[in-house]
Residue frames as qw, qx, qy, qz and C-alpha x, y, z in Angstrom:
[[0.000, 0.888, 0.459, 0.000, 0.00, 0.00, 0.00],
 [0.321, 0.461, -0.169, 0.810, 1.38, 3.61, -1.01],
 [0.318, -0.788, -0.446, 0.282, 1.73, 5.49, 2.17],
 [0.216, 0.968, 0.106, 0.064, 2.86, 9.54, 2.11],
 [0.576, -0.544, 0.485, 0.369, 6.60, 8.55, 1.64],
 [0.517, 0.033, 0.770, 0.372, 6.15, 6.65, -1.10],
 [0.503, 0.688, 0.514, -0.101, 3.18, 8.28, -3.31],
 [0.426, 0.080, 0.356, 0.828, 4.43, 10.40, -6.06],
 [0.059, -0.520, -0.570, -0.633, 0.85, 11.84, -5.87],
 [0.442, -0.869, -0.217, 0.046, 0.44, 13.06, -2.62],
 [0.434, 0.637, -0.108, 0.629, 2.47, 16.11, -1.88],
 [0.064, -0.642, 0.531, -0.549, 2.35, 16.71, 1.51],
 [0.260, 0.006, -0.952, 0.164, 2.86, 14.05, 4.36],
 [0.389, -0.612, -0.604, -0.330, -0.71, 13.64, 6.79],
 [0.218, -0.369, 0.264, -0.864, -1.75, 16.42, 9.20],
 [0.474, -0.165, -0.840, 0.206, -2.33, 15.01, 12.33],
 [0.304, -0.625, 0.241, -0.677, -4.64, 17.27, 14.87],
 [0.579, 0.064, -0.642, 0.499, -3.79, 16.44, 18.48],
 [0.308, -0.709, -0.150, -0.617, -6.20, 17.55, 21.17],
 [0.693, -0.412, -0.465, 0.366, -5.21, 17.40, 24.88],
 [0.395, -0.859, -0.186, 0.268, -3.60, 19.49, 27.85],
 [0.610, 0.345, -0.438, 0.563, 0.06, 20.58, 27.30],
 [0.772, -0.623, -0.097, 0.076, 1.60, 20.23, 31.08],
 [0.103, -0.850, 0.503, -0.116, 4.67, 21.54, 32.84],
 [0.926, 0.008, -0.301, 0.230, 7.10, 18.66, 33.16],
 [0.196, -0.789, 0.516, -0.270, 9.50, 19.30, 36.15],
 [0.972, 0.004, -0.200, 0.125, 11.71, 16.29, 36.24],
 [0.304, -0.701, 0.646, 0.000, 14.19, 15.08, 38.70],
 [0.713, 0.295, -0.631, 0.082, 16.56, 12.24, 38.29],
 [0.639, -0.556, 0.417, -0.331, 16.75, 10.10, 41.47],
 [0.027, 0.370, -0.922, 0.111, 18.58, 7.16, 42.93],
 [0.176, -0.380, -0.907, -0.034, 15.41, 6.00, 44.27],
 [0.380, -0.652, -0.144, -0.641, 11.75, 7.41, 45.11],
 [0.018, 0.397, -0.580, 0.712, 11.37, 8.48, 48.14],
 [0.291, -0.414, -0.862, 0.028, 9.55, 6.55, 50.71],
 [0.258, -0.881, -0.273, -0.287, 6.62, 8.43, 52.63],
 [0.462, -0.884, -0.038, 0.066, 7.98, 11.19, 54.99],
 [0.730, -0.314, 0.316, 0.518, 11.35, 10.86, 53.89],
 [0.266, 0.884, -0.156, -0.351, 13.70, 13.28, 51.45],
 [0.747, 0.200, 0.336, 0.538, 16.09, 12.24, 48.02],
 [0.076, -0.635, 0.199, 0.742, 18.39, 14.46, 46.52],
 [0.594, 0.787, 0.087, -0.140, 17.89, 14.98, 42.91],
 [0.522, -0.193, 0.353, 0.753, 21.50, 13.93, 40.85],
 [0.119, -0.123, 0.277, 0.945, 19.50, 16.72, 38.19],
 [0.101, 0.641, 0.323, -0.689, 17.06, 18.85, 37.43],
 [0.077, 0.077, 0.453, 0.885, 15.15, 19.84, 33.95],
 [0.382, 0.491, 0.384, -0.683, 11.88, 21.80, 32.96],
 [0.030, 0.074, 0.805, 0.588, 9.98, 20.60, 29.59],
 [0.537, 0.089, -0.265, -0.796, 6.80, 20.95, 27.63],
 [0.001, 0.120, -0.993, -0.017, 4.67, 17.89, 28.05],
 [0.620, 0.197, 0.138, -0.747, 1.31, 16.49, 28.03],
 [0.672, 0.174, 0.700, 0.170, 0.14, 13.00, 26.13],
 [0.610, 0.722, 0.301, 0.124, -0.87, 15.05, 22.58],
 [0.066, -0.895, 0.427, 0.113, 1.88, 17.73, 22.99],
 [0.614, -0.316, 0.711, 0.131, 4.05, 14.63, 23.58],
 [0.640, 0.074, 0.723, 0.250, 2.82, 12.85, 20.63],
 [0.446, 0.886, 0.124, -0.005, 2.47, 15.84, 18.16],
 [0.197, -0.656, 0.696, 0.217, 6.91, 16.55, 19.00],
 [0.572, -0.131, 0.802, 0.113, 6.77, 12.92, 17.89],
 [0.697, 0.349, 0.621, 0.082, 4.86, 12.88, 14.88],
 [0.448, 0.884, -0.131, -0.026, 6.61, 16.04, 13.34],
 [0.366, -0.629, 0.667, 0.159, 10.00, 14.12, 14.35],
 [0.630, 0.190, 0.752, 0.046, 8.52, 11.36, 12.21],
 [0.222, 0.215, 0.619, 0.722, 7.85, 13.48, 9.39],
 [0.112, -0.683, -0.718, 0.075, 4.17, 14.10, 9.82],
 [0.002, -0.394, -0.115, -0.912, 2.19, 17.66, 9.90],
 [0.196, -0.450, -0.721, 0.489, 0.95, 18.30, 13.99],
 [0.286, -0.490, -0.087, -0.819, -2.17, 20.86, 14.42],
 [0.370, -0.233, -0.828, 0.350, -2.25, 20.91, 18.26],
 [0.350, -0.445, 0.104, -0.818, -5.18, 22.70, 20.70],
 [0.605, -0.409, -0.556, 0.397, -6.15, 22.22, 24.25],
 [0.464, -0.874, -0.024, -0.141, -7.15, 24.38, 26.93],
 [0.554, 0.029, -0.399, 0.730, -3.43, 25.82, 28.76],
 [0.197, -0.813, -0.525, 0.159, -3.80, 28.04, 31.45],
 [0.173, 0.932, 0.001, 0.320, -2.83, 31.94, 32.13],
 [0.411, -0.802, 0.341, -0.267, -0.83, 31.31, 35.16],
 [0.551, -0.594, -0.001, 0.586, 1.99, 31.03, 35.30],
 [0.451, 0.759, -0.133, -0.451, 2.71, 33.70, 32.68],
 [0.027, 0.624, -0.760, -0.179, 6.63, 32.81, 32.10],
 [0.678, 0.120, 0.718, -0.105, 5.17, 28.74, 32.16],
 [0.621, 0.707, 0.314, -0.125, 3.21, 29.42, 28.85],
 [0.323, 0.844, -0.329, -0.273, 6.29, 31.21, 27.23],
 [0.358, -0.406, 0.837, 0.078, 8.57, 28.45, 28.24],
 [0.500, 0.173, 0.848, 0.024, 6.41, 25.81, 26.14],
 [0.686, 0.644, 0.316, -0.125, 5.38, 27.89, 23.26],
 [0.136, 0.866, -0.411, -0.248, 9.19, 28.26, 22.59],
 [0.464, -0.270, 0.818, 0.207, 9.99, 24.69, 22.88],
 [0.613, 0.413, 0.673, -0.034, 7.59, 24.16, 20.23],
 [0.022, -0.850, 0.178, 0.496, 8.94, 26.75, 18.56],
 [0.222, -0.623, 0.723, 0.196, 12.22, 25.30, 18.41],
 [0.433, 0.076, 0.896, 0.064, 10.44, 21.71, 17.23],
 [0.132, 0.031, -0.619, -0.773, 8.77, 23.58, 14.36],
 [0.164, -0.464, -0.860, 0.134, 5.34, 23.20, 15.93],
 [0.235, -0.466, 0.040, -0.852, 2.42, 26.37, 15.77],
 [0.016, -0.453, -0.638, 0.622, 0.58, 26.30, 19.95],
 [0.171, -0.264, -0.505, -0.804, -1.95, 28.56, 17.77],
 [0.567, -0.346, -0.603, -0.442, -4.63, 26.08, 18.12],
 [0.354, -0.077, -0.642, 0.676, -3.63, 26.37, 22.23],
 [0.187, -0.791, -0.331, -0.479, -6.81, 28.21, 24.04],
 [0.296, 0.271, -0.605, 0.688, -5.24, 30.24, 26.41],
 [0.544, -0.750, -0.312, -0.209, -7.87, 30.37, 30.12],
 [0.099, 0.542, -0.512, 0.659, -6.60, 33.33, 32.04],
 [0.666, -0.540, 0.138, -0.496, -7.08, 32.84, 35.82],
 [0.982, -0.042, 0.020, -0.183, -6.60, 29.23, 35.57],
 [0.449, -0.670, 0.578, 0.125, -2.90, 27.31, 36.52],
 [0.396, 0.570, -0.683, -0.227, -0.94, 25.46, 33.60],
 [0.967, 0.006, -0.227, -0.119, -0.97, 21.83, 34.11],
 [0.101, -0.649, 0.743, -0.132, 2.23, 20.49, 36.41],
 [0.956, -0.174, -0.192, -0.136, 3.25, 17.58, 36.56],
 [0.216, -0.730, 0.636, -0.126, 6.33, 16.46, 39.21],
 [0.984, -0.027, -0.066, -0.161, 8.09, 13.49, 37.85],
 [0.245, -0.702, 0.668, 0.022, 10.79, 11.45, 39.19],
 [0.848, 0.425, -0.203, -0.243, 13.17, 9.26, 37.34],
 [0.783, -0.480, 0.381, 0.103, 14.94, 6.46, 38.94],
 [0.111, -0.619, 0.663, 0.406, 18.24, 4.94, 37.43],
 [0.418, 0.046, 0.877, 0.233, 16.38, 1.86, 35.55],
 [0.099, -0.101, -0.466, -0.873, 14.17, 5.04, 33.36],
 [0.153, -0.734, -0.652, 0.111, 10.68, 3.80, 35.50],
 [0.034, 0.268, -0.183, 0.945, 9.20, 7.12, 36.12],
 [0.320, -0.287, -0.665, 0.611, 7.16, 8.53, 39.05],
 [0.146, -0.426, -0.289, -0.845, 4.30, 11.36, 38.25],
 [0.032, 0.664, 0.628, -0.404, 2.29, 13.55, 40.19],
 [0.122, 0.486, 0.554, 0.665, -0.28, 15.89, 37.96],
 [0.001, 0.439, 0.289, -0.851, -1.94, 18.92, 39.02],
 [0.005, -0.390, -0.579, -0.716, -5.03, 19.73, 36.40],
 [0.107, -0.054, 0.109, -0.987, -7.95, 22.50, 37.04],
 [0.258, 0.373, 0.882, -0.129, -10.73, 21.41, 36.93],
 [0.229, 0.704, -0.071, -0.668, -11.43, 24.85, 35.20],
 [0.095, 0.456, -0.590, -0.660, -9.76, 23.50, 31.99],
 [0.176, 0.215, 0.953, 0.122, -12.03, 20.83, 31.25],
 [0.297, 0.713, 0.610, -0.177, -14.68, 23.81, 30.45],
 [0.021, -0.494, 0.426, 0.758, -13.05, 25.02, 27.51],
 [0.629, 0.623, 0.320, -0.337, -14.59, 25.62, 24.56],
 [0.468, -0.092, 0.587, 0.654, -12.49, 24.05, 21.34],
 [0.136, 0.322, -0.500, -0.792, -13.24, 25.78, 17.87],
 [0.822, 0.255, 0.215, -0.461, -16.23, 24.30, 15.82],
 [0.820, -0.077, 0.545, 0.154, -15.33, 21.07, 14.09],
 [0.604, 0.748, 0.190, 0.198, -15.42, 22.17, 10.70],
 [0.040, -0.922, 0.369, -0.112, -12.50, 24.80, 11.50],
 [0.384, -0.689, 0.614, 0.029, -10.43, 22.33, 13.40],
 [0.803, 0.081, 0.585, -0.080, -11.00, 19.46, 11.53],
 [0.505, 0.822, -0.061, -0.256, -9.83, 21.51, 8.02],
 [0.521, 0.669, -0.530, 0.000, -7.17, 20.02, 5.91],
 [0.544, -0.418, 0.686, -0.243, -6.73, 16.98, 8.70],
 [0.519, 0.353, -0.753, -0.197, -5.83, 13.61, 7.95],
 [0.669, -0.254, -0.696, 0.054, -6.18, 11.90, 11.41],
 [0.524, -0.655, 0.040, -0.544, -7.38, 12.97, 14.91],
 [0.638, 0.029, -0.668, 0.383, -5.30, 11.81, 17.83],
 [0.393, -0.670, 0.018, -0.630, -6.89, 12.89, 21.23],
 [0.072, 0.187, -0.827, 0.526, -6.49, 11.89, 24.93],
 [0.375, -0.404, -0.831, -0.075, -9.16, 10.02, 26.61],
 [0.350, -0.343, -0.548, 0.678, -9.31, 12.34, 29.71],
 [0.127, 0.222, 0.067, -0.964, -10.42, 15.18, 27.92],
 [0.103, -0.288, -0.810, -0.500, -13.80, 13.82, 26.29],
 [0.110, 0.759, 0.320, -0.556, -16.08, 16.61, 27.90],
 [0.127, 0.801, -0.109, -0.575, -14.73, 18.82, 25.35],
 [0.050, 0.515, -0.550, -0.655, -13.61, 16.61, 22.54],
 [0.449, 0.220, 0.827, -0.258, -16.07, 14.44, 22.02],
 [0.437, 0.648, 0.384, -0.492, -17.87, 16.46, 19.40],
 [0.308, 0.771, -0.459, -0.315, -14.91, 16.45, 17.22],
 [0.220, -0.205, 0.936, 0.181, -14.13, 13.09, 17.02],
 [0.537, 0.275, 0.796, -0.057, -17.70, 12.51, 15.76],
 [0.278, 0.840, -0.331, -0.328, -17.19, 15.09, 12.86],
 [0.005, -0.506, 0.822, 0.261, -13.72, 13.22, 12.06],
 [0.418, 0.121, 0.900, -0.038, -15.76, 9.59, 12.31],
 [0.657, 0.592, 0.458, -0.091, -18.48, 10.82, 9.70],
 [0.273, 0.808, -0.456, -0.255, -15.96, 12.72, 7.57],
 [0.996, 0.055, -0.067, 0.018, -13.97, 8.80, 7.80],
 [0.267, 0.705, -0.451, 0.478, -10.99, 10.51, 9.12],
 [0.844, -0.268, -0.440, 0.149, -9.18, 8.08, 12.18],
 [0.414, -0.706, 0.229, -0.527, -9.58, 8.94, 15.24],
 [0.507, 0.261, -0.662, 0.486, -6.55, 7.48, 17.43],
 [0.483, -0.770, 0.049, -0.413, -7.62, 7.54, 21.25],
 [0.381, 0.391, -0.687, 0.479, -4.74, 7.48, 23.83],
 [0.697, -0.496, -0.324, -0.404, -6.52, 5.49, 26.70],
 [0.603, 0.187, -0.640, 0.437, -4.58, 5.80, 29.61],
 [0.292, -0.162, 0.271, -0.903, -7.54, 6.56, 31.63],
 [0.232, 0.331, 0.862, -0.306, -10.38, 4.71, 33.18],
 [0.098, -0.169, -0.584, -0.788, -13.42, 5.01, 30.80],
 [0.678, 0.242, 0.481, -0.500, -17.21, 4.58, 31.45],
 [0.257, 0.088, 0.922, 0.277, -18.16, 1.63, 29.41],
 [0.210, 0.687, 0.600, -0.351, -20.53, 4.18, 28.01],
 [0.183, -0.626, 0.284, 0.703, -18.36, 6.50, 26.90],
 [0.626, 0.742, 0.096, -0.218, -19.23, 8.19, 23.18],
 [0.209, 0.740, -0.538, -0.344, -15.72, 8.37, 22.26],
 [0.422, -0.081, 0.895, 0.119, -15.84, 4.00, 22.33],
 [0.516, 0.635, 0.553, -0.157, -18.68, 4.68, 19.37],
 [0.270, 0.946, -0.042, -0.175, -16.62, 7.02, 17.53],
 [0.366, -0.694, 0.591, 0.190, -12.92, 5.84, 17.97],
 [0.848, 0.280, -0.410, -0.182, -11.35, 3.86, 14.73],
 [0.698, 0.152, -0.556, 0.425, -8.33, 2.83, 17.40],
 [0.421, -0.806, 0.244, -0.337, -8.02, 3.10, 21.04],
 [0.633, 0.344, -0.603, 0.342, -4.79, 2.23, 22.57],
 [0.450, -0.782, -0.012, -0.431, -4.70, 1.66, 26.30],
 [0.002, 0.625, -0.704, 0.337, -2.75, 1.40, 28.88],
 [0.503, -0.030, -0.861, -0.070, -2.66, -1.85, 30.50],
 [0.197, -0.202, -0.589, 0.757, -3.82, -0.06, 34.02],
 [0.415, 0.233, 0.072, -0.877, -6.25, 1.71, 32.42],
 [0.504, 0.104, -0.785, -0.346, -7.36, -0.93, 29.86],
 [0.334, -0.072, -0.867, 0.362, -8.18, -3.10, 33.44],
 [0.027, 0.375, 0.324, -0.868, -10.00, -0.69, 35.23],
 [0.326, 0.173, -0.143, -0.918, -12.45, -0.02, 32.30],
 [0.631, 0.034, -0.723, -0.280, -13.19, -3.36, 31.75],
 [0.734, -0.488, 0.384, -0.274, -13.43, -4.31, 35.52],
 [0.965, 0.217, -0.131, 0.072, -10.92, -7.43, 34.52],
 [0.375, -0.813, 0.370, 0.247, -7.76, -8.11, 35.56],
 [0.455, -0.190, 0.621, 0.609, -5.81, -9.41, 32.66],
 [0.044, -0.338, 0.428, 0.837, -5.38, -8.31, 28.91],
 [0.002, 0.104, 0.908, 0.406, -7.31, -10.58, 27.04],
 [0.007, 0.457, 0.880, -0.129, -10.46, -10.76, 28.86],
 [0.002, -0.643, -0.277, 0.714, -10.59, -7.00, 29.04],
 [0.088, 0.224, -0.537, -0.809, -10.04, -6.50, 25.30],
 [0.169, -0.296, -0.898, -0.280, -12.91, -8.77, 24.77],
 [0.107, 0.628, 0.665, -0.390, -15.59, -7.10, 26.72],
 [0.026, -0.666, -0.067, 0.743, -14.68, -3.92, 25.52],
 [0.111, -0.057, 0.807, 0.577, -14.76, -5.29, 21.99],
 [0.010, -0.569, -0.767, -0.298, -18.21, -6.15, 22.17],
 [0.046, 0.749, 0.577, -0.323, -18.99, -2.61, 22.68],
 [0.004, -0.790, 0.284, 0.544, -17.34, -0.76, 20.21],
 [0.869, 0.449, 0.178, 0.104, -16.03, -1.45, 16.64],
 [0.073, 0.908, -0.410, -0.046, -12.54, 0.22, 17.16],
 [0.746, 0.220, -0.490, 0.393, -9.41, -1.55, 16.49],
 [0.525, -0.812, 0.085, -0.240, -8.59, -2.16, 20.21],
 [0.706, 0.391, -0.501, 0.312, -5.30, -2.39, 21.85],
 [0.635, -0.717, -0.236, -0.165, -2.65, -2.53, 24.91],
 [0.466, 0.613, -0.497, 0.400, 0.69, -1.18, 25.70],
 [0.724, -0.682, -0.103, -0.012, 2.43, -2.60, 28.69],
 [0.368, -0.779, 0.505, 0.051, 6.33, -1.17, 28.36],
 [0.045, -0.543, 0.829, 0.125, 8.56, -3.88, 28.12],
 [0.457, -0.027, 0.887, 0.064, 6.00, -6.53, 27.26],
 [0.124, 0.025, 0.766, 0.630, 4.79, -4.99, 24.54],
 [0.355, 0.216, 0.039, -0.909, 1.80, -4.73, 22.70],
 [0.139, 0.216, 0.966, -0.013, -1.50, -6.93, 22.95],
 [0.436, 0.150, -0.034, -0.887, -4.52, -6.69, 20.41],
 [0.631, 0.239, 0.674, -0.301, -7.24, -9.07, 19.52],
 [0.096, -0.265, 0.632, 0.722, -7.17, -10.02, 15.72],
 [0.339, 0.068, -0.334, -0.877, -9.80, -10.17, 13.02],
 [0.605, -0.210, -0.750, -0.164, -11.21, -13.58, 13.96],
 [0.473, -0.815, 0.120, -0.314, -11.05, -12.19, 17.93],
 [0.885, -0.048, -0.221, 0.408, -7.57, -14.07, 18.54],
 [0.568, -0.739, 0.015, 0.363, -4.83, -13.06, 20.94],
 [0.673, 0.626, 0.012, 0.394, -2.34, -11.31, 19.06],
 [0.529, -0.671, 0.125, 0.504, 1.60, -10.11, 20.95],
 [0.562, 0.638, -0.162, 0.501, 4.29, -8.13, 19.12],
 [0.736, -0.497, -0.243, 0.390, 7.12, -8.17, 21.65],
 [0.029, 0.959, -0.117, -0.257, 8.55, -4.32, 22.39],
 [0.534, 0.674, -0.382, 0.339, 12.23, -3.84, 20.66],
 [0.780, -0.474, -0.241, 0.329, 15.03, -4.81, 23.08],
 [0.545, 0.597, -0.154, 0.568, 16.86, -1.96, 24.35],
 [0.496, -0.138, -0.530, 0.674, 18.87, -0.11, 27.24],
 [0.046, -0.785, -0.532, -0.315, 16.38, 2.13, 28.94],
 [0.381, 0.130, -0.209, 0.891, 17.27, 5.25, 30.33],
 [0.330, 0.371, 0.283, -0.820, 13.56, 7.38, 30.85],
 [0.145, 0.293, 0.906, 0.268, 10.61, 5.88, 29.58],
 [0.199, 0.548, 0.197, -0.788, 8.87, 9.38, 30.04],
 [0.220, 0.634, -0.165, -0.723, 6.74, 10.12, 26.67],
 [0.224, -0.109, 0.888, 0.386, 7.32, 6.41, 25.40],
 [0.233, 0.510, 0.817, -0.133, 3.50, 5.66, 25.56],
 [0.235, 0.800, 0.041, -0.550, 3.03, 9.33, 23.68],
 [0.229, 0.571, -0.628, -0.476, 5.45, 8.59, 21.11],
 [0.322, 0.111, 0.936, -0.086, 4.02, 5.45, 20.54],
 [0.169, 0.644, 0.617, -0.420, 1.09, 6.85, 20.09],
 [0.137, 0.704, -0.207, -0.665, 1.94, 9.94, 18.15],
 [0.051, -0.471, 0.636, 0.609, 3.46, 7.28, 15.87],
 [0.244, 0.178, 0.951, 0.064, 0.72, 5.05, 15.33],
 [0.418, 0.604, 0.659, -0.163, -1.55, 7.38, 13.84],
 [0.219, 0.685, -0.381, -0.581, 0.73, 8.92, 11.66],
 [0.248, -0.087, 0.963, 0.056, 1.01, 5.11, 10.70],
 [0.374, 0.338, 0.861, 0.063, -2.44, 5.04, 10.16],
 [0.197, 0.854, 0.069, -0.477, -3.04, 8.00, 8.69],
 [0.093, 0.557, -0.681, -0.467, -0.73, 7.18, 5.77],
 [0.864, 0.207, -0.249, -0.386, -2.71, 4.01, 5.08],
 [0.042, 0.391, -0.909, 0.140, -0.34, 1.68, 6.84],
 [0.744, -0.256, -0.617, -0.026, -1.38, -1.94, 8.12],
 [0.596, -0.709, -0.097, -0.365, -2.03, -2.40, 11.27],
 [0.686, -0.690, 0.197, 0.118, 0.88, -4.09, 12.17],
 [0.645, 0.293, 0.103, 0.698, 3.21, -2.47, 10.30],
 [0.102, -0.827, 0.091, -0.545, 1.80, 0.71, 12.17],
 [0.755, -0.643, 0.004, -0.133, 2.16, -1.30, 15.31],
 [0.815, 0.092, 0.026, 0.571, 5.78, -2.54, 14.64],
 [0.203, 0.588, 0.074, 0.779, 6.63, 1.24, 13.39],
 [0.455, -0.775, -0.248, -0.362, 5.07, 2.58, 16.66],
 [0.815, -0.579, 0.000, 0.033, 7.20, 0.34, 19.03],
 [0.760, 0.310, -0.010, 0.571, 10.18, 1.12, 17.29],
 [0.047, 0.744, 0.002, 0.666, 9.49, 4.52, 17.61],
 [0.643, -0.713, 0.221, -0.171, 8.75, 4.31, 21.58],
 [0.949, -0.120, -0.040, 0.289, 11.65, 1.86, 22.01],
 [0.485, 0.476, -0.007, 0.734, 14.20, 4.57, 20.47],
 [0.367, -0.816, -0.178, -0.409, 12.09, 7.00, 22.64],
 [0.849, -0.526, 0.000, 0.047, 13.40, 5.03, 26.20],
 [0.858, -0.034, -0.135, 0.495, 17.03, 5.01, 25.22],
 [0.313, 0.309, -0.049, 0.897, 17.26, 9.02, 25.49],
 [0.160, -0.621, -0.599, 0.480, 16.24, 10.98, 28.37],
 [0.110, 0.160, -0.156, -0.968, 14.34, 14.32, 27.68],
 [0.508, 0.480, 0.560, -0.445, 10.49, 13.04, 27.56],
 [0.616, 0.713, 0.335, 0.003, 8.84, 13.45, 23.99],
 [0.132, 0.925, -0.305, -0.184, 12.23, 15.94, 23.10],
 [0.190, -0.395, 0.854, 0.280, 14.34, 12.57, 22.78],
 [0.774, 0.531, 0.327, -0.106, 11.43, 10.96, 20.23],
 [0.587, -0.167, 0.632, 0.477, 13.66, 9.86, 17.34],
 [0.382, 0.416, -0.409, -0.717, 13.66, 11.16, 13.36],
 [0.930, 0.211, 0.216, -0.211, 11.99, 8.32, 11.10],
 [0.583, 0.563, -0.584, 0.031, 15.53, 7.65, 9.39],
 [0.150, -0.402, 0.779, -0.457, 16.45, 6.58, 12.79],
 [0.764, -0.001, 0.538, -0.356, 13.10, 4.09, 13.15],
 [0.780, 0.493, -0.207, -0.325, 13.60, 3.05, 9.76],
 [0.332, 0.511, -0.782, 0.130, 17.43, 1.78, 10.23],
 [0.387, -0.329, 0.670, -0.541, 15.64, -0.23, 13.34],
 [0.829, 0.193, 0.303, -0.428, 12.98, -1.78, 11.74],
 [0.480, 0.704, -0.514, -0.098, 15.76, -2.40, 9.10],
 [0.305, 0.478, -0.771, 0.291, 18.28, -4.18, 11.18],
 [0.257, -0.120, 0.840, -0.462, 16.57, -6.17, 14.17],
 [0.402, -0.196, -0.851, -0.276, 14.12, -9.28, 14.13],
 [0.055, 0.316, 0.730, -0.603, 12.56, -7.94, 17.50],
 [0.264, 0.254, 0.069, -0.928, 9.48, -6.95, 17.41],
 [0.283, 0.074, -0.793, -0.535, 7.93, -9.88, 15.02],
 [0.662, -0.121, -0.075, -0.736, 4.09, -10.67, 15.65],
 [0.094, 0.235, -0.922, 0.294, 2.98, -13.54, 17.66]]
């Protein structure tokens, strides 16, 4: 299948909108988390843009791809907001489509990162930001190719994803939240990826399989599950188990994998890829992700996933 590498007829690569928070990242490096009541030094010390879409829009213009991101950020801190519409700046990325609610505190999140790359998050969201008002669909939805969105925010993006679903434009959902087995965006969604913690939790189940299966029979999305280092379980066309073990490599900060993952899999499918030739391409992409610290800012170029998928036998469907 030609995808927007290859065509000679398509001229630009696929415009990916990306709807979520974007979030302060304050990251320490630690020896170990601290236990309750007790204090770790920090061996260092960085501030970054971050967020799951933010995350996986850096990623999918590293990949090639064309990111239109919006999301409620707040007014406060001022100097916060400048700091993150310069990294994106810097990553060739417009914050345009950013709505800016004065009054209301930036997302924080405080994450610590031990020496084996596990990280450690506490989040701080408004509850303020979850009554933003996004652009009308038609506007945001102009010259798009595929809709990646975060699960958490479906107050406010619901309405666009069901725009993108009758327009036939895939709609990627990064599920790394507890759902309601109600939820409109499981009626709308061509792919939801979920965490394995979330993925549990929505399904009331406590392993992969069974949960993919309930949640199957309420939805027609291609449904999946990332768990890190064991990879990525989905349920195949006949409902069979299906594994594609992750890429082996030396992790360093796994911050942003599950974004860049993400980011890449629906530039993947947006180009018209197979499914698990997006999924392969994805884990390549998060694997590369883990071996370089700097959250979503160490996501890899696509010459770099290519030479991977090139040269190693990990990763081969099961």
């Amino acid at each position: 299948m030609m995808n927007a590498h290859n065509d000679p007829h398509q001229k630009k690569p696929p415009r990916i909108l990306c709807i979520g928070m974007p979030v302060r990242d304050l990251i320490y490096q630690v020896q170990e988390v601290p236990k309750r009541g007790s204090k770790e030094n920090a061996s260092s010390f960085t501030e970054i843009a971050g967020g799951n879409a933010l995350n996986s829009g850096i990623t999918i213009n590293r990949l090639g791809g064309r990111v239109a991101l919006t999301g409620p950020i707040g007014g406060l801190p001022e100097n916060a907001n400048t700091a993150i519409h310069q990294q994106m700046a810097a990553e060739g990325i417009d914050t345009g489509g950013f709505i800016t609610m004065d009054g209301i505190i930036t997302p924080i999140s405080n994450i610590m990162i031990d020496p084996s790359g596990e990280r450690t998050i506490v989040t701080y969201r408004d509850p303020k930001l979850w009554t933003v008002e996004l652009p009308a669909p038609d506007q945001l939805l102009h010259d798009i190719d595929g809709v990646m969105v975060e699960n958490r925010c479906a107050e406010f993006i619901t309405d666009v994803c069901v725009e993108a679903h009758r327009r036939g434009i895939p709609v990627v959902v990064d599920a790394d939240r507890t759902m309601s087995l109600r939820e409109g965006l499981l009626t709308v969604a061509s792919h939801i990826i979920f965490s394995a913690e979330a993925l549990h939790a929505t399904a009331g189940e406590s392993d992969d399989l069974s949960s993919l299966r309930k949640i199957a029979g309420l939805t027609s999305a291609f449904l999946a599950v990332t768990s890190g280092a064991k990879g990525v379980r989905w349920l195949g066309s006949n409902g069979e188990p299906r594994h594609m073990p992750a890429f082996p490599v030396h992790t360093v900060d796994t911050l942003g994998a599950g974004d860049a993952f993400h980011g890449a899999f629906a530039l993947s499918i947006a180009e018209g890829q197979p499914l698990e030739k997006a999924l392969r391409f994805a884990s390549a992409t998060a694997a590369l992700k883990c071996t370089r610290f700097g959250g979503a800012f160490a996501s890899p170029q696509r010459v770099e996933v290519d030479a991977l998928l090139a040269s190693s036998k990990a990763a081969q469907v099961v």
